[in-house]
N, C-alpha and C positions, 0 to 999 in steps of 0.2 A: 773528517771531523766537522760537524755541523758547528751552527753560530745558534746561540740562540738572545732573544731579546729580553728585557729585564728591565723591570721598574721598580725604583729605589721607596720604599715606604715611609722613612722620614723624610727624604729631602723630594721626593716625586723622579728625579734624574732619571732619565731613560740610557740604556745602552747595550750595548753587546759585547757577546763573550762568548770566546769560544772555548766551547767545552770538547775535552780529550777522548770523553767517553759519555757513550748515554746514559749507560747505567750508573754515572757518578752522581754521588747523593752531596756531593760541598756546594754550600750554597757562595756562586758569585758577589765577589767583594761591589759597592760600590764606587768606581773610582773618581764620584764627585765628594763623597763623604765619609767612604770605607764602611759603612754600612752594610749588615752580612741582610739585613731585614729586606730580603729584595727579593719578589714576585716573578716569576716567568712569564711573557707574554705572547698571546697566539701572534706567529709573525706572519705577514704575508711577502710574496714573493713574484716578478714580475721578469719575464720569458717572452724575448724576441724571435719570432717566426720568420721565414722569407713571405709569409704572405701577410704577418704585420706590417710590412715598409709598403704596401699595397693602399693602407690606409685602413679607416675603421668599417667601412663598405665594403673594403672587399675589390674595389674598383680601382682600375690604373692611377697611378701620381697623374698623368696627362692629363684624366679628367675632374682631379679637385678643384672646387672653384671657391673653398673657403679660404685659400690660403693664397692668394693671388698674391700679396706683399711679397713671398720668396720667407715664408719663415715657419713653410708648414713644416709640423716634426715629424711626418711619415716622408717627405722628401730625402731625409738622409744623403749621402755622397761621400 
């Protein structure tokens, strides 16, 4: 059962909900206004690799040298 993303047309509220079926034609309530007038929106989507933790080079954690503080976010642990 996917999620899909949804913006509220009177009040702007962004949210998600998940829908049971693709081919379902009810449009999502909104639950900041209960507002049926809500738009579907392209969602985008974000996938960690083993060679994501490597950094965005591509190169060993050993050799970054932006993140020398200890707070780089490809260090992971």
């Amino acid at each position: 059962m996917p999620f899909y993303e949804y913006q509220c047309e009177p009040c702007g509220h962004r949210f998600e909900e998940l829908v049971r079926s693709i081919t379902s034609k009810v449009k999502a309530a909104c639950p900041s206004c209960g507002s049926k007038r809500t738009v579907q929106q392209l969602s985008v989507f974000a996938a960690q690799t083993a060679t994501a933790a490597a950094g965005p080079s591509g190169r060993a954690k050993a050799s970054c040298q932006t993140c020398s503080d200890g707070s780089c976010p490809y260090a992971g642990g």
